[in-house]
MARDRENFI-588476 format. One record per atom (N, C-alpha, C, O): x, y, z. Coordinates in steps of 0.05 Angstrom, whole numbers, padded with zeros to 5 digits, always signed. Example, Ala and Ser with C-alpha at 12.3 -4.5 7.8 and 13.67 -1.06 7.14 Angstrom:
// residues 2
+00264-00114+00156;+00246-00090+00156;+00264-00066+00156;+00285-00066+00169;+00257-00045+00142;+00273-00021+00143;+00258+00001+00157;+00268+00023+00161;
END
This chain:
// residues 155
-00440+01035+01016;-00452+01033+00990;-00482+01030+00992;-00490+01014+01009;-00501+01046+00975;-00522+01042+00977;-00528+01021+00960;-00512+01011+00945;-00564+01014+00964;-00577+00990+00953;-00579+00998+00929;-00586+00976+00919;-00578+01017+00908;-00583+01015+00889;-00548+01017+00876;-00546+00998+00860;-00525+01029+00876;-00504+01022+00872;-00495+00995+00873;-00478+00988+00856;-00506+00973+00896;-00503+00941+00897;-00515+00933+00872;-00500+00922+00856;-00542+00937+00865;-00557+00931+00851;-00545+00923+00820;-00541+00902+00807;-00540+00959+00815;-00525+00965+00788;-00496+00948+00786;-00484+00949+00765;-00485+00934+00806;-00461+00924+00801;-00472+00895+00799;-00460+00879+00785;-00490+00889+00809;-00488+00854+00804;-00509+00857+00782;-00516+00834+00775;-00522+00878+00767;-00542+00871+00737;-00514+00870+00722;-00512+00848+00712;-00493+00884+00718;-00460+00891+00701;-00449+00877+00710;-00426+00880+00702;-00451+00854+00732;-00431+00836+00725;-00441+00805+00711;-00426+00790+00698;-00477+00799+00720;-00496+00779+00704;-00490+00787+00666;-00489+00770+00648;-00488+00815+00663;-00490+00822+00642;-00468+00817+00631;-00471+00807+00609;-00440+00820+00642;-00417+00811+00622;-00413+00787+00620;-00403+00776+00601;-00425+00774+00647;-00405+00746+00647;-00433+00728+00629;-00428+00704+00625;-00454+00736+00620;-00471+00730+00599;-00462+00741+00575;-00475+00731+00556;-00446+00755+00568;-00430+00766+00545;-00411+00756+00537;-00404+00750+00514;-00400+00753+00556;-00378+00737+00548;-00381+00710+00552;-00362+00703+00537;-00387+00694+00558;-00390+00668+00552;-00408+00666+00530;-00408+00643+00522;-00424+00681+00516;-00428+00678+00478;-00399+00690+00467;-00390+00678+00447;-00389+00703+00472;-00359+00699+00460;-00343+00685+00455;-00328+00685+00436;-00345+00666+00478;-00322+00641+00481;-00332+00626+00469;-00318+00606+00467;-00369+00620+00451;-00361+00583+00450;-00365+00596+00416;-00366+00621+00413;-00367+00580+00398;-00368+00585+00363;-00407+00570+00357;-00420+00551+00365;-00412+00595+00339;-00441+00591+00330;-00443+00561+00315;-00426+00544+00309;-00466+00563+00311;-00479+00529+00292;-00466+00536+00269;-00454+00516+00260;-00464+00556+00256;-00466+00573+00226;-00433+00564+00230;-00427+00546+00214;-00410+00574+00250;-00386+00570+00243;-00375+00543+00243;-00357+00534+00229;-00388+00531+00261;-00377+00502+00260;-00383+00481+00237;-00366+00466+00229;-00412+00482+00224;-00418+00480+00197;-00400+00479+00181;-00387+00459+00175;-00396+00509+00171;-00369+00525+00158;-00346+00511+00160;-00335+00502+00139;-00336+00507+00181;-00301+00491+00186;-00316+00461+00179;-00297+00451+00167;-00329+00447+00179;-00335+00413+00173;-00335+00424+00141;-00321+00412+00125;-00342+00435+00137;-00349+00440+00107;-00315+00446+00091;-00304+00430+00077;-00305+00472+00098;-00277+00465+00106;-00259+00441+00097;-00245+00437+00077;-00264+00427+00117;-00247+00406+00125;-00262+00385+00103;-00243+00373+00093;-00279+00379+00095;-00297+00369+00079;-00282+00360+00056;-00273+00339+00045;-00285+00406+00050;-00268+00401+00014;-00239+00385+00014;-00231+00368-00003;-00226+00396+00039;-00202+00398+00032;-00190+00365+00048;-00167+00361+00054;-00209+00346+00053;-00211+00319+00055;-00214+00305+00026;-00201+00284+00022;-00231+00317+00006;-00246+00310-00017;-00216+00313-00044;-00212+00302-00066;-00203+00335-00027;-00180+00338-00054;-00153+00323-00047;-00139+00313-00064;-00148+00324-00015;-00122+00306-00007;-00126+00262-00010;-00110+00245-00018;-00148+00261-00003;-00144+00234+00002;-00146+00216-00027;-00140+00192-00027;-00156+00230-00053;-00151+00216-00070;-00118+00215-00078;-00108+00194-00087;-00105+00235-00075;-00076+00239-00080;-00061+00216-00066;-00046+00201-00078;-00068+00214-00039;-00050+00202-00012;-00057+00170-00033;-00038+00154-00039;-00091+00165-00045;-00087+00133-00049;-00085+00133-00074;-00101+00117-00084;-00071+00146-00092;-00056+00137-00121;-00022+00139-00110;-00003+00129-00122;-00022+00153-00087;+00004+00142-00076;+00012+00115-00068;+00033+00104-00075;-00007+00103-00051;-00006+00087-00036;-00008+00056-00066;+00003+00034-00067;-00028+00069-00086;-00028+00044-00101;+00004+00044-00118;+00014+00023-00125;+00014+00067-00122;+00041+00069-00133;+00065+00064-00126;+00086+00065-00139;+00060+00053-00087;+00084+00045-00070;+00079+00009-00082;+00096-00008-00086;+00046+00006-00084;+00043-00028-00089;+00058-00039-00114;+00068-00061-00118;+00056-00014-00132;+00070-00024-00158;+00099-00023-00161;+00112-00037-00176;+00109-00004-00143;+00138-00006-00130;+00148-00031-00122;+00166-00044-00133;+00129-00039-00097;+00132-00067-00082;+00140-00085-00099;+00163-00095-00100;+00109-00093-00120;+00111-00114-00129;+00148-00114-00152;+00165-00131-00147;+00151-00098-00168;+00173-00093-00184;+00202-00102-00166;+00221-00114-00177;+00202-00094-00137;+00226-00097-00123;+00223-00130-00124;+00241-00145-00131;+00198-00139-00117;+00189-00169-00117;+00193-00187-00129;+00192-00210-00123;+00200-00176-00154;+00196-00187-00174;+00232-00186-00178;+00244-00207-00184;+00244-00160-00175;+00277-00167-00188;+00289-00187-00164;+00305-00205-00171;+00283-00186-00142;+00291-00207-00119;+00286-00229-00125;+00304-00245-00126;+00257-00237-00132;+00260-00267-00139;+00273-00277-00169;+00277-00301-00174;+00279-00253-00190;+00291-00261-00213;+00330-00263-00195;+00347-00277-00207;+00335-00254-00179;+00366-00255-00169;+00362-00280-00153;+00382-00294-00157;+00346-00292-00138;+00345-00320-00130;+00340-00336-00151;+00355-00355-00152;+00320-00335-00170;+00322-00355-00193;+00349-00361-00208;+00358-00382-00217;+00362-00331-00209;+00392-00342-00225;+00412-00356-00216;+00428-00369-00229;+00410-00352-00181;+00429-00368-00162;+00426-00394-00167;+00445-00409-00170;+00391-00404-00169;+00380-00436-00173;+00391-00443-00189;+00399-00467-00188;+00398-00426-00211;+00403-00432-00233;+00432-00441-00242;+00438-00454-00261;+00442-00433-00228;+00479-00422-00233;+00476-00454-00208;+00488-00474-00215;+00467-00454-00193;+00474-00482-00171;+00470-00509-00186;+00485-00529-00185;+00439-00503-00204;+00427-00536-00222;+00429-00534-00246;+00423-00555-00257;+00437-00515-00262;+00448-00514-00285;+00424-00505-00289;+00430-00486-00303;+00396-00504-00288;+00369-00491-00296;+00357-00489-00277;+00362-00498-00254;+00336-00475-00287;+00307-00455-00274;+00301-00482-00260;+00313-00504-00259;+00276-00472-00248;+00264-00495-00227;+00232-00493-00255;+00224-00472-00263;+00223-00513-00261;+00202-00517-00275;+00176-00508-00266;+00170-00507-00243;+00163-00503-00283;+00136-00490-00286;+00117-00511-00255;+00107-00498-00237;+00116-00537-00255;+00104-00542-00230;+00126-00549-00211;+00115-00566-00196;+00148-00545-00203;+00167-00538-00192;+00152-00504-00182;+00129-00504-00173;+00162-00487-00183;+00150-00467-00182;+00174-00452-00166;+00197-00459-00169;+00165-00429-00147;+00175-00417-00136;+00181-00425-00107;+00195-00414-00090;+00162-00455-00105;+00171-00470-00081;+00200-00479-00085;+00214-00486-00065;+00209-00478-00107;+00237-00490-00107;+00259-00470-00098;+00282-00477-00095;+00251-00450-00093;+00273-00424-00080;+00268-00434-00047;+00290-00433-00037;+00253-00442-00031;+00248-00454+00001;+00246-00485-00003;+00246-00493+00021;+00244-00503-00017;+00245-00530-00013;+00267-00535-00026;+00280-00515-00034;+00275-00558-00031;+00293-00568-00051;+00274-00588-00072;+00259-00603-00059;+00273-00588-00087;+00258-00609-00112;+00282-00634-00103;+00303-00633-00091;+00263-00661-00119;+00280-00679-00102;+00290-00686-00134;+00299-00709-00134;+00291-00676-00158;+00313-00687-00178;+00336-00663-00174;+00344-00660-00197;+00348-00649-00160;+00365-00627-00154;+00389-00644-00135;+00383-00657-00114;+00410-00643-00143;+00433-00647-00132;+00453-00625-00118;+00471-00627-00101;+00444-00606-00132;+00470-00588-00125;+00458-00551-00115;+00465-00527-00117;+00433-00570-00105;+00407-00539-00084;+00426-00537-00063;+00433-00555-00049;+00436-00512-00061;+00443-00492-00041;+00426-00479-00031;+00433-00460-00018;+00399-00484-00034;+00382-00469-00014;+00372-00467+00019;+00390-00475+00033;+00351-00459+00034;+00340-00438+00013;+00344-00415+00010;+00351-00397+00024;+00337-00418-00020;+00346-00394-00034;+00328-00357-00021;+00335-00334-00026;+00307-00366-00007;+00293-00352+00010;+00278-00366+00032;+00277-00391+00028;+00267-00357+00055;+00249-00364+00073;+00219-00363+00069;+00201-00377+00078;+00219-00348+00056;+00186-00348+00062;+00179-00339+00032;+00196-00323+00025;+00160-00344+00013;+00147-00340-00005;+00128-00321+00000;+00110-00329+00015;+00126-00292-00009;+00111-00272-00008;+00088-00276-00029;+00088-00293-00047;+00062-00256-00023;+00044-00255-00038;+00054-00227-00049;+00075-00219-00039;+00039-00207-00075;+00047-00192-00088;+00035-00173-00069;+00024-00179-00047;+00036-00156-00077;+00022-00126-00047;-00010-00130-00058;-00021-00111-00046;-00028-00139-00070;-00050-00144-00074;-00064-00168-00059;-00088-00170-00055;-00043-00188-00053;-00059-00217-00038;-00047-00236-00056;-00042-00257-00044;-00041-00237-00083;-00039-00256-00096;-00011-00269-00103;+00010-00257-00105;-00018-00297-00106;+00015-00300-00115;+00025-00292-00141;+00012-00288-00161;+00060-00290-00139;+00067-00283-00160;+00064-00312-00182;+00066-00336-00176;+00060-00301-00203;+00060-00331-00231;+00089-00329-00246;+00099-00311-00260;+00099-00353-00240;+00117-00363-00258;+00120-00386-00275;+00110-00409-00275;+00134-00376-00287;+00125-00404-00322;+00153-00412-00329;+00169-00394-00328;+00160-00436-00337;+00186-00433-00350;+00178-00467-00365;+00165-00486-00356;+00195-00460-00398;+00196-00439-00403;+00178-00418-00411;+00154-00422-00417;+00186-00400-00411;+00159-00370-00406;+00144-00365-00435;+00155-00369-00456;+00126-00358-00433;+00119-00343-00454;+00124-00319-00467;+00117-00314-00490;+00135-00306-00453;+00145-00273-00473;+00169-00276-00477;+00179-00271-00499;+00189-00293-00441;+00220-00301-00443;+00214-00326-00454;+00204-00343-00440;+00219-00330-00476;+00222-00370-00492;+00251-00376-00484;+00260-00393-00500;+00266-00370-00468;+00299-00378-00471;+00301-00375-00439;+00320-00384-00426;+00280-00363-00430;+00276-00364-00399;+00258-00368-00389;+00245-00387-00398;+00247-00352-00366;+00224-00354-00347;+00200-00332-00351;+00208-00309-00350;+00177-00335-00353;+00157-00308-00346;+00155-00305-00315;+00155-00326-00303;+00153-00280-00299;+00149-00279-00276;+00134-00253-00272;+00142-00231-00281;+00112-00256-00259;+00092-00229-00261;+00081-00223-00236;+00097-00230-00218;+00065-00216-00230;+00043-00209-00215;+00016-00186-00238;+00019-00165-00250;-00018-00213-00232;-00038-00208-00232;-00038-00172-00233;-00053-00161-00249;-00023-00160-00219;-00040-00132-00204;-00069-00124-00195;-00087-00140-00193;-00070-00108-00191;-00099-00092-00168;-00117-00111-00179;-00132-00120-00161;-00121-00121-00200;-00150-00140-00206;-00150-00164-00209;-00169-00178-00212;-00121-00172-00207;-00116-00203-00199;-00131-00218-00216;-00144-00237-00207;-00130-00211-00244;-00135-00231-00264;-00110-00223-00289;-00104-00200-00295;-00097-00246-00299;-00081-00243-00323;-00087-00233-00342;-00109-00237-00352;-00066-00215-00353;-00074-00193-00375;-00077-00166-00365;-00079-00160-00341;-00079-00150-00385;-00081-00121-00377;-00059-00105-00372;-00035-00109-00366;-00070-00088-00374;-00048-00066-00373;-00035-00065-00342;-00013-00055-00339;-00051-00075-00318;-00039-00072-00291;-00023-00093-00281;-00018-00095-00256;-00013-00110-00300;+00004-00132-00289;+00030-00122-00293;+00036-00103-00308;+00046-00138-00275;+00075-00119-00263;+00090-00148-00280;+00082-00170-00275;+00108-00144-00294;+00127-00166-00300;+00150-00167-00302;+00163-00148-00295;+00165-00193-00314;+00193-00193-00321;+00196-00184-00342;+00218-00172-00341;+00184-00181-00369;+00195-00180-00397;+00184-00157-00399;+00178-00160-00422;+00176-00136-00392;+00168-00109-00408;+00189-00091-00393;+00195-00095-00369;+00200-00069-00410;+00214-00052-00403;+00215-00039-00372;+00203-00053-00357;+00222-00027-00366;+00221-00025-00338;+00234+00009-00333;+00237+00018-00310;
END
């Protein structure tokens, strides 16, 4: 092989393998593009995912809420009544010491509502006058409003 045939083969092979490695990697302009991409379609999924996530809390709290109304009735059916307004919901894990006939406890552990807060119970209640109120605050954890989860409103 002559020197100029050597020549011409190693400029065609600097030349492809410089060709092709701008092939293989992706420009500024495309990677841009896909963040941007991923951007929108971050911008339209994650509000969906957290009106889900707040709609499992309002789930929560409601399951929360019929469980401790099925332990209050047990208290109830055991002492002939509710456990009183400062009695509270400690009376489902302690026994109150005017109770004779506590089969408890009626649970282990006293939950907060899926927001942090405890649930409020009253007896007798204000919406139930012949029973108990039992609610949870919701997302703003102040009484009132349209985001409190309760016993007495339809369900």
């Amino acid at each position: 092989m002559d020197c100029r045939a050597l020549e011409y083969m190693e400029n065609n092979m600097i030349s492809n393998s410089t060709t092709s490695s701008r092939r293989r990697g992706f420009t500024l302009i495309e990677l841009l593009l896909v963040m941007v991409i991923i951007a929108v379609l971050a911008a339209i999924v994650v509000p969906r995912f957290t009106s889900r996530s707040e709609d499992a809390r309002k789930a929560a709290a409601k399951s929360d809420i019929t469980s401790y109304e099925t332990m209050l009735d047990a208290f109830e059916v055991d002492n002939g009544r509710y456990p009183s307004s400062d009695e509270g919901l400690n009376a489902l894990v302690t026994q109150p010491s005017n109770t004779t006939n506590w089969k408890g406890p009626y649970i282990k552990v006293l939950r907060n509502d899926p927001w942090g807060h405890a649930y409020v119970y009253r007896f007798p209640g204000q919406h139930n006058t012949n029973s108990y109120d039992l609610f949870s605050m919701g997302p703003d954890g102040q009484e009132g409003g349209t985001d409190d989860i309760d016993n007495w409103t339809a369900k």
